[in-house]
Every structure is written in structure tokens, then in C-alpha cells.
C-alpha positions in Angstrom: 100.5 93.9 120.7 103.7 93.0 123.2 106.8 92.4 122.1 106.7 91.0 118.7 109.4 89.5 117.1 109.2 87.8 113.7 112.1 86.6 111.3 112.4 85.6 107.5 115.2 83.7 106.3 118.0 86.2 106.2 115.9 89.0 107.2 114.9 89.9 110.9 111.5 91.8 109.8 110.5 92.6 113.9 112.2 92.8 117.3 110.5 93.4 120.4 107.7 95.7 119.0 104.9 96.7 120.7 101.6 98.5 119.5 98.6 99.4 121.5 95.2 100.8 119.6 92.7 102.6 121.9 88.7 102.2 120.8 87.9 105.2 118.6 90.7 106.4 117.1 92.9 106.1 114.3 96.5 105.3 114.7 98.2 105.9 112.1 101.7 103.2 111.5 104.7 104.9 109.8 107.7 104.1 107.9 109.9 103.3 105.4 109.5 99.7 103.1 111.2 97.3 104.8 110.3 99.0 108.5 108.0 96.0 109.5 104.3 97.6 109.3 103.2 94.7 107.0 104.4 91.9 108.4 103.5 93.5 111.8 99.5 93.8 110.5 99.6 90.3 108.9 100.2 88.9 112.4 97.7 91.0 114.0 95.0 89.4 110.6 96.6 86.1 111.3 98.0 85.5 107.9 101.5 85.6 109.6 102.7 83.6 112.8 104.6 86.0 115.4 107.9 84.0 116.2 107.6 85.7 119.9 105.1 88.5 121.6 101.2 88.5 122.3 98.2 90.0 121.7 96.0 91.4 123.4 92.1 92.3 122.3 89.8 93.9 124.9 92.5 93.5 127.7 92.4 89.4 127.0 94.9 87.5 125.5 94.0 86.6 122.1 95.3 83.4 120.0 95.3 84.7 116.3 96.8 81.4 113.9 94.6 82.2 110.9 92.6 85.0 108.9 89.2 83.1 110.4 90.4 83.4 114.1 91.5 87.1 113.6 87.9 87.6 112.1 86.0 86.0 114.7 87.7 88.6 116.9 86.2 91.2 114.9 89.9 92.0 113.2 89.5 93.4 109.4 92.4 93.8 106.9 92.5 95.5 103.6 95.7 95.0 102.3 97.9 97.1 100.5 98.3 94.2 97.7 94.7 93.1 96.5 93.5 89.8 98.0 90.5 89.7 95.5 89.5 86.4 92.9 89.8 87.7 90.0 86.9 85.1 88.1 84.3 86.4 90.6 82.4 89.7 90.8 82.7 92.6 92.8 79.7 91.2 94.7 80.7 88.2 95.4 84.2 89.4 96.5 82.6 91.5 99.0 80.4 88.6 100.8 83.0 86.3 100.4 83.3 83.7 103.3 80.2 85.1 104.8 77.7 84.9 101.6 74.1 85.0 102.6 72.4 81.7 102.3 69.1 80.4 102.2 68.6 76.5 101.3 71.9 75.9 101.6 72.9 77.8 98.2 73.9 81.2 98.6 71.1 84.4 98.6 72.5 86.2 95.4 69.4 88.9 96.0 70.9 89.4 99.7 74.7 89.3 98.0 74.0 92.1 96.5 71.9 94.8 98.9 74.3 94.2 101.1 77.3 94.7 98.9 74.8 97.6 97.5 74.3 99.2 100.6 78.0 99.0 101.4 79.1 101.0 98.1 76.4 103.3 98.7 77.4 104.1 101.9 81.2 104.8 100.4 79.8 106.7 97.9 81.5 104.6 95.5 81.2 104.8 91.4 81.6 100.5 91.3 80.2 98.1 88.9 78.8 95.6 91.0 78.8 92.6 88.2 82.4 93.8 87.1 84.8 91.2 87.3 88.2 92.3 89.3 90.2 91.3 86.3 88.3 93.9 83.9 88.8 96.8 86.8 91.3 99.6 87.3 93.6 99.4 90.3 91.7 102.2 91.9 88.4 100.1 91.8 89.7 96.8 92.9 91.0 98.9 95.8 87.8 100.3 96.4 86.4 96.5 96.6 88.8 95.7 98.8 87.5 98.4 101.2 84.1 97.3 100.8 84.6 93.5 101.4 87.0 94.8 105.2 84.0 97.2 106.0 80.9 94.4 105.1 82.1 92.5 108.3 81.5 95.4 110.4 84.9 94.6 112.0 85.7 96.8 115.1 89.6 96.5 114.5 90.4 97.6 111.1 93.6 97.9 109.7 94.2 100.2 106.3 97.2 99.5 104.8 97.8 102.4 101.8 94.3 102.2 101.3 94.6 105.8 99.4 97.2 104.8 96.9 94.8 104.3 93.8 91.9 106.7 94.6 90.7 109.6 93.3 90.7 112.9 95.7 86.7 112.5 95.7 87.0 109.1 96.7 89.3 109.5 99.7 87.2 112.3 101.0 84.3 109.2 100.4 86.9 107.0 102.8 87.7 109.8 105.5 84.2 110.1 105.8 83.4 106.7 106.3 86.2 106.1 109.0 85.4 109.2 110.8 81.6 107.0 110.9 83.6 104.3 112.0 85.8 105.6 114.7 82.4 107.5 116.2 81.1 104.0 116.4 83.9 102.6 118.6 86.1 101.3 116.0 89.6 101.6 116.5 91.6 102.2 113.3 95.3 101.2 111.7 95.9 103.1 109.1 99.3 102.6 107.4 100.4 105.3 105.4 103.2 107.2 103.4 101.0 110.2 102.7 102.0 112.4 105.0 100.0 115.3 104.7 97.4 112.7 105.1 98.0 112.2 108.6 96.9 115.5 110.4 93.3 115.1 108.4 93.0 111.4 109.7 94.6 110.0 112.6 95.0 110.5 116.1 98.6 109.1 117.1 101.2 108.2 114.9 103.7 105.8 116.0 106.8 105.3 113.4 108.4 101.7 112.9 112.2 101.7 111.7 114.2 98.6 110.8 111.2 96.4 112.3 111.8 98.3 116.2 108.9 100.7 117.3 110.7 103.9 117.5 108.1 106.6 118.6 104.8 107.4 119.4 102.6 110.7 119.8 99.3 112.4 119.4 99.1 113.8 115.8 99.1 117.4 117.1 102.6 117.1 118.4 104.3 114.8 116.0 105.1 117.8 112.9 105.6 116.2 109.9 109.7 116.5 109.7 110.2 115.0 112.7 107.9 111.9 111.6 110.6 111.8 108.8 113.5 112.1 110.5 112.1 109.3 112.8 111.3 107.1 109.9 114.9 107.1 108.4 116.7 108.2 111.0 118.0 111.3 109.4 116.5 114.7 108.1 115.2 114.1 104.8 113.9 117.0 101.9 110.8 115.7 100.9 110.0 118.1 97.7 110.9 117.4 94.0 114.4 117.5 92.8 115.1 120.3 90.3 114.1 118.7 86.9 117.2 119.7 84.4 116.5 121.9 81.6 115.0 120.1 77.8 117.6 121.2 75.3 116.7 123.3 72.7 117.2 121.0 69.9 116.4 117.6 71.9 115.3 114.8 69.4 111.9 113.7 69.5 112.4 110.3 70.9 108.9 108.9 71.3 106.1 109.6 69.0 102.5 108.6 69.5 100.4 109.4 66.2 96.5 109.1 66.4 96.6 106.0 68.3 93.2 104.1 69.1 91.9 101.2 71.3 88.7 101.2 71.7 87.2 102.3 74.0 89.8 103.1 76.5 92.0 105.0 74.1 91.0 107.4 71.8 93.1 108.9 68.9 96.0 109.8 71.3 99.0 111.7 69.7 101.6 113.6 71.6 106.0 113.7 71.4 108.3 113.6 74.0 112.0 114.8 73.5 115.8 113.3 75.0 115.7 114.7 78.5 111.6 115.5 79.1 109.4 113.8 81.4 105.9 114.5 80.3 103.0 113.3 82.5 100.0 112.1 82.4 97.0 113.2 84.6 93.3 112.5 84.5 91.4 110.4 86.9 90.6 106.6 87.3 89.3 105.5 84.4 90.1 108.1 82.6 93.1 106.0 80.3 95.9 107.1 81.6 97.2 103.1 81.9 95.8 102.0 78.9 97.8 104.4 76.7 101.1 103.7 78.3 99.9 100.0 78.2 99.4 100.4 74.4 102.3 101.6 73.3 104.3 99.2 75.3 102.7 96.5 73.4 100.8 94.9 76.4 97.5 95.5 74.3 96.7 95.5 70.7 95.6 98.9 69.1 93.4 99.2 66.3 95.2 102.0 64.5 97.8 104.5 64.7 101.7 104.5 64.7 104.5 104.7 67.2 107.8 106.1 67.0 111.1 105.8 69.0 114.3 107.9 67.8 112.1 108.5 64.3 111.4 105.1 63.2 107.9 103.4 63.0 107.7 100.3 65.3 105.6 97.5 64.5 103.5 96.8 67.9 102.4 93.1 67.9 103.9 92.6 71.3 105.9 93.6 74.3 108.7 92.0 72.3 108.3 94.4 70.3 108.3 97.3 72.0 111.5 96.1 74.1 113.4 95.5 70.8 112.6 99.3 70.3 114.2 100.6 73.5 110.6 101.0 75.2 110.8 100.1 79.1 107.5 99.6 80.7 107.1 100.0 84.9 103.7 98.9 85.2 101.2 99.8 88.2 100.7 96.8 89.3 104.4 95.5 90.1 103.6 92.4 91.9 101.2 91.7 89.7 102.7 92.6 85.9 106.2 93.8 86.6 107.8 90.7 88.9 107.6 87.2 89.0 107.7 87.1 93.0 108.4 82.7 93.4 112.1 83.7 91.7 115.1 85.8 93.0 115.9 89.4 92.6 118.8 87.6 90.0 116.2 85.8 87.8 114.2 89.0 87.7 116.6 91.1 87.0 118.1 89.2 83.4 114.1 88.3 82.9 113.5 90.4 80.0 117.1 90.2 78.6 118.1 86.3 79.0 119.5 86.5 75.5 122.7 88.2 77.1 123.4 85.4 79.4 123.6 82.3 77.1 126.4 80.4 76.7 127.8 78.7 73.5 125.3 76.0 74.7 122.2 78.3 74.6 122.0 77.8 78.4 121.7 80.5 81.0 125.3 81.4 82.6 124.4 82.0 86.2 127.7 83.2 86.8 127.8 86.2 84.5 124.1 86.9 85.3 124.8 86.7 89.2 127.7 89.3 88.7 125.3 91.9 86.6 122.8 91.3 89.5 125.3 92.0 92.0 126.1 95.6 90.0 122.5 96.3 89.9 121.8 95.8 93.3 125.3 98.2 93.8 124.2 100.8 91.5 120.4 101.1 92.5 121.1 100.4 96.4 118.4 97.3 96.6 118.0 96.2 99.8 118.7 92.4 99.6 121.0 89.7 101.5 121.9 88.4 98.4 120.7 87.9 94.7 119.1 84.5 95.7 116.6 86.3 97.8 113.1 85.7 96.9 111.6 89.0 95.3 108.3 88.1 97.4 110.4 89.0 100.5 111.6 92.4 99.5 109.8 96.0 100.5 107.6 97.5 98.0 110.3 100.4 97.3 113.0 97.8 96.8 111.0 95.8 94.6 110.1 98.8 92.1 114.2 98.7 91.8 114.4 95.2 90.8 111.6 96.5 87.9 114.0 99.2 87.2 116.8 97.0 87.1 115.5 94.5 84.7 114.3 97.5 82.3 118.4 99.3 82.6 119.6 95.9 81.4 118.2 96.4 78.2 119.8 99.7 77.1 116.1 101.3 77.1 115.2 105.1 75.8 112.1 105.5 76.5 110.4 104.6 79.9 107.2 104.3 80.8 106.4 104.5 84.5 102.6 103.7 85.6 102.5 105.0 89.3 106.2 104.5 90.0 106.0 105.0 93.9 102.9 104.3 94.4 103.0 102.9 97.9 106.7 103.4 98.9 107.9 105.6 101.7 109.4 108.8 101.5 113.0 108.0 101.4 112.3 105.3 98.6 110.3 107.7 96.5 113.2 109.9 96.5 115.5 107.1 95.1 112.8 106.5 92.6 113.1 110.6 91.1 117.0 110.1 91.9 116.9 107.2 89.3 114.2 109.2 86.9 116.6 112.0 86.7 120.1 109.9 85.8 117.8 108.4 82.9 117.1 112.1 81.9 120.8 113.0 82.2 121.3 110.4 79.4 118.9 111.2 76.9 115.7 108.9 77.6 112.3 109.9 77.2 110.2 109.1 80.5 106.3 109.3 80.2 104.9 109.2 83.9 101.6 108.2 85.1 100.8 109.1 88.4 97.8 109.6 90.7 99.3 111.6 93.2 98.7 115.3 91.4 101.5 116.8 93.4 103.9 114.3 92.1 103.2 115.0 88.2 103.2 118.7 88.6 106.3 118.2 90.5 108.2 115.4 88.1 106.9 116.7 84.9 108.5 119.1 82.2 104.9 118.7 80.3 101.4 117.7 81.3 99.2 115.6 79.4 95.7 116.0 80.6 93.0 112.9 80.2 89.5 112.7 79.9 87.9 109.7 78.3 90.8 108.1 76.9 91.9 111.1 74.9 94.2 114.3 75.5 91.9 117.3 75.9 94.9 119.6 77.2 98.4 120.4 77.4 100.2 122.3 79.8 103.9 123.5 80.4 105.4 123.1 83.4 105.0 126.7 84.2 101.0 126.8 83.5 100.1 123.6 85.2 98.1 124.9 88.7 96.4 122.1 90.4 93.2 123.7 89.8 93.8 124.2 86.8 94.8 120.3 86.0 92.1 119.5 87.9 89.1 121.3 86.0 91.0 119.6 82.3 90.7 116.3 83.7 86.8 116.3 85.4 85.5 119.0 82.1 85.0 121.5 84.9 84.4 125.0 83.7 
């Protein structure tokens, strides 16, 4: 790819980039939300139009104006938002536009060996005749890997295809690119794991503020110098120091034998002003379907739950936001934004009743100012209120979620993977943000998939097997392994 340039209204998202992929290896693409690695792959899949530059494929000039042509070129995506139809099956996602036929109606036998034989070959734990819809995040992702790999594309780009698995099922994905990259294939692999990068990739180049900054073999590039690259600055990457639980903290969220069968199964547990407690387990295990539950998003069968003492009655989200309960789902785009309206709309979303007027109508005016301090206070990159949400970075659009949820004078927040594919600098915004709510007496429950993150974020650990709590641990006892072997029912 030679000089690329590509702008957005408001936003210049690419200048002057340029990107070269050698057959057989993995080259890993770096940076902060917002850098450009997106919009950069989308015009390499053709779902995106480069306003200047060219590409090149097998030292020819290639004309790429739609998914179809990229494909033909033997270009595969898997993008870090799904790209699935929900009404359809796992199967037929993975065949679609290239289902078997016979007769002119499509071969559901050969559909599904060779969606089969793909899942096998990840080693993958996936209901075939599942419906997306009815699917963890973490097993819509792994369709998404299987429907880019049934194409047997030579140019595959990965775009945080770890984000949602399980440790067992990356080691499945490593395995299969290493396959890949022995065939010839030549690999993009956008990441923000960095301790990822050594195991996978080859090179690394690093995009900041949509300019190609650097690139080098692996080996050479350590990991706080891919960093400093990335935002221009050193950066500490560990966990902030979580502050102290008071002694006599109130209980301010209490969960009492709640049930929703089958994902959630008599669940009780209490977390205190100031504590983050966190939930690990693996996917599947329930770790979303308990947060979703007591945030009202789905009906429970039984049980009670508590915030600052008092019983809440949980017919609805409504409900649990007139109880000071927050909820940052996992899916953001999906559940947590309305992404055809601006960063302003979203924002006063869940809390339009402060804006009316005498009228009952909205008063733009006031809500515009409170978006403007939002944006201040939580550092939302933006050019201005109006801006589509679609059109913001993953890390800035997890603060519009946060921003809508401060509006409402929450104390108790629930965060369902709250940086799950955001960059370094944005994740560190993110437990910035976590700890201000702890300095003024919320209650934070945190579900996370990264195991480094809720040992690192977490005064308490919640461990989840089969939608139930089968251990506890303090921050002090929680060892990986230990985690780990609660969650799987290791010895």
C-alpha cells in the first residue's frame, strides 16, 4: 500500500501511509484508537475508498472498490466489529457468498463439512446450528474467524481477533496462522496485546495520528519503545494502585440467590463504596449474563437485588437506572451506542428527562453544554458534539458509554469488558476513570477476559463456572494459576 490518504468529514483518518506485507509472515499493525489501522484495512478489504495512494498485490497494481474485488484478489478480513447475520446459523455465516450449490439451491450437506472441517481444524468448541444472536461475543468471534479462513485467502488481515477468546482458543488461532504463514500467506494482524506480539508476528510497524511512524523486525522493536511510538511519549503500562476499601464501607450492591436459568445460577455476593470486585471464568461460563441480570437487561426467575440496602424491583433497565445501577456492556456498538446519532444525543440518551423544557421538549442548548463538559472532563476525542458516534475510535466511544452512565448520578457500575479492544494509552484512561468513581463511593463490578487485567483492577475475585460462584479470592490470594484451576474445575 503507497501513500494512502483518506479523510472523514472533520477528521483526516490517513496521510501519506504506506504498508508493505511480505508472503509468509505476520505483520503485526500498531496503535492507539483513532491511529488509522481500521480505516487503513477497510481500504485494503475494499469496504472503504482511499481518497489518494495505490495498491499493490503481487507487485501489480490492484483496483480494490468493493469487498467482492478485494476477495477475488484473495484479500480476507475479520473485523474487529462482527460482520455476521444474526437470523442465520453459524454454518451458513461461514459459506456465506460462496455457499455450495448443486441444482441451483444451495448444498446444505457441503455447507456444513466444510464449515465442519474449518472448526475442526481451529479446534473450536462452536455450535454449528447456533444462531449468532444466541452466541457469546467470544463465539461469534470465533465465526468470524472461520468464515475469513473458509476462503482460503492468501492476504489476511486480523483485526483484535483475540479480544473475546479464551487462552486455549488463542493458542487454537496461533496455531492455525503459524499453518497459514508456512503456506505462504502473509498476515495483518492488528493488535493492542502487546505481549502478544513477540509469540506472533514478524515486523511490527506502529501507525500514529493516521501517519506510518516505524517499522521493524519483532526481535528489535522491545515493547516500550512500540509504546512510546504509538503515543508519542513513554507510557507505564501496569495497573494503577487500587485505593484502600474502608473498614466500615457500606455494602452498596447486594446480589441474593439470584437465578436465570440456565446461565445464572443462584448467584449471591456484596460489594462495598470504594471495591471493585471482578468477575473471572471463561466464555460461557456467565460472567455477562449475571451483570446483564442485575442490570435489568434480562428477566430473572428469583432472587433479590440491593443498592445502598434497599430491595429493587427488576422489571427493566428502567429500573435498574432509577436505582443508581450503570451498565457498560461488551458489546458497545452493539448495546451501549446508538452509532446513526452524535456523541451529544448519546450522551443525555438514558437521562433525557433532565433536558426538557416547560414544553416537554428536548433543550439542545443545555444538553449541548453538558456534552461539551463531558467531552472536557473525560478527554473524548471529537470535533464537536455533532460528530457521528460511528466515526469515533473504539476507546473514545467506551467514553461516550461512560458519559451517558455519569449523567445519571450512578453508584454502582457494571463494566462488561471495559477495554476490550482499545489501545494502551485508552485503557489507561479507562482505570483513570474506574478509580475517580472509587474515590466517590461507587461500587464497580468488572468483567473482563483479559486475566491480568482483573487480578490487576480488582480488590475481590469472583470466580465462575457454570453460571455460579464456585470461589472467592482476595486480592492478595488471587495467582493466575490459581484463578485459572477455579474457573476450568482443575485440581
Amino acid at each position: 500500500m503507497r501513500g494512502i490518504g483518506k479523510s472523514f468529514p472533520g477528521v483526516r483518518a490517513l496521510s501519506d501511509v504506506t504498508l508493505t506485507l511480505e508472503a509468509g509472515e505476520v505483520l503485526a499493525l500498531v496503535g492507539e484508537n483513532g491511529a488509522g489501522k481500521s480505516t487503513l484495512m477497510k481500504i485494503l478489504a475494499g469496504a472503504q475508498r482511499a481518497d489518494a495512494g495505490t495498491i499493490l498485490v503481487d507487485g501489480k497494481e490492484a483496483r480494490i472498490e468493493s469487498p467482492r474485488d478485494a476477495e477475488l484478489l484473495g484479500i480476507g478480513m475479520i473485523y474487529q466489529e462482527f460482520n455476521l447475520v444474526p437470523q442465520l446459523t453459524a454454518i451458513d455465516n461461514i459459506v456465506l457468498g460462496n455457499e455450495p450449490t448443486r441444482g441451483g439451491l444451495i448444498d446444505e450437506a457441503t455447507a456444513r463439512a466444510r464449515a465442519k472441517a474449518v472448526v475442526e481444524e481451529l479446534g473450536m468448541d462452536l455450535p454449528l446450528d447456533a444462531r449468532p444472536a444466541h452466541l457469546s461475543v467470544g463465539a461469534q468471534q470465533l465465526i468470524e474467524i472461520a468464515k475469513a479462513l473458509s476462503r482460503k485467502a492468501r492476504i489476511i488481515v486480523m483485526d483484535e481477533p483475540t479480544a473475546a477468546l479464551t487462552d486455549r482458543e488463542i493458542d487454537a488461532l496461533f496455531g492455525i496462522i503459524a499453518k497459514l504463514k508456512a503456506g505462504g500467506a502473509g498476515i495483518i494482524y492488528i493488535s493492542h496485546r502487546m505481549e502478544e506480539l513477540p509469540k506472533i508476528a514478524d515486523r511490527v510497524t506502529v501507525l500514529r495520528d493516521g501517519t506510518a511512524i516505524e517499522t521493524r523486525p519483532t526481535a528489535q522493536f522491545p515493547p516500550n519503545e512500540i509504546i512510546r511510538a504509538m503515543v508519542g511519549r513513554p507510557l507505564d503500562a501496569h495497573f494503577p494502585e487500587l485505593p484502600a476499601v474502608a473498614a466500615d464501607a457500606p455494602a452498596m450492591l447486594q446480589v441474593e440467590h439470584l437465578l436465570r436459568a440456565p446461565a445464572v445460577n443462584d448467584v449471591s455476593f456484596t460489594v462495598r463504596s470504594g471495591e471493585i470486585v471482578g468477575l473471572a471464568g471463561l466464555v460461557g461460563a456467565g460472567r455477562s449474563e449475571i451483570v446483564r441480570a442485575i442490570a435489568g437487561a434480562d428477566r430473572v426467575q428469583s432472587g433479590v437485588v440491593r443498592v445502598g440496602g434497599e430491595a429493587i424491583a427488576l422489571r427493566g433497565p428502567r429500573d435498574a437506572i432509577d436505582a443508581g445501577i450503570a451498565f457498560i456492556t461488551e458489546d458497545r456498538k452493539g448495546q451501549g451506542l446508538v452509532l446513526g446519532m452524535s456523541v451529544r444525543e448519546n450522551i443525555s440518551l438514558a437521562h433525557l428527562a433532565q433536558f426538557l423544557n416547560r414544553e416537554h421538549l428536548i433543550d439542545e442548548k443545555r444538553e449541548t453544554q453538558t456534552a461539551d463538559k463531558m467531552i472536557g472532563d473525560l478527554s473524548i476525542r471529537t470535533p464537536s458534539p455533532e460528530q457521528l458516534v460511528r466515526n469515533l475510535s473504539g476507546g473514545n466511544q467506551q467514553k461516550v458509554v461512560l458519559a451517558k452512565w455519569l449523567l445519571g448520578k450512578a453508584r454502582v457500575f457494571l463494566f462488561d469488558e471495559p477495554t476490550r479492544g482499545i489501545d494502551v494509552a485508552a485503557k489507561a484512561e479507562i482505570y483513570a476513570l474506574m478509580l475517580n468513581l472509587l474515590k466517590n463511593g461507587a461500587a464497580i463490578v468488572m468483567v473482563s477476559s483479559e486475566l491480568p487485567e482483573v487480578l490487576g483492577m480488582s480488590h475481590r475475585i469472583l470466580a465462575i463456572r457454570g453460571g455460579r460462584i464456585v470461589r472467592e479470592f482476595a486480592r492478595a490470594e488471587a495467582t493466575p494459576d490459581a484463578v485459572i484451576a477455579a474457573a476450568t474445575g482443575a485440581a
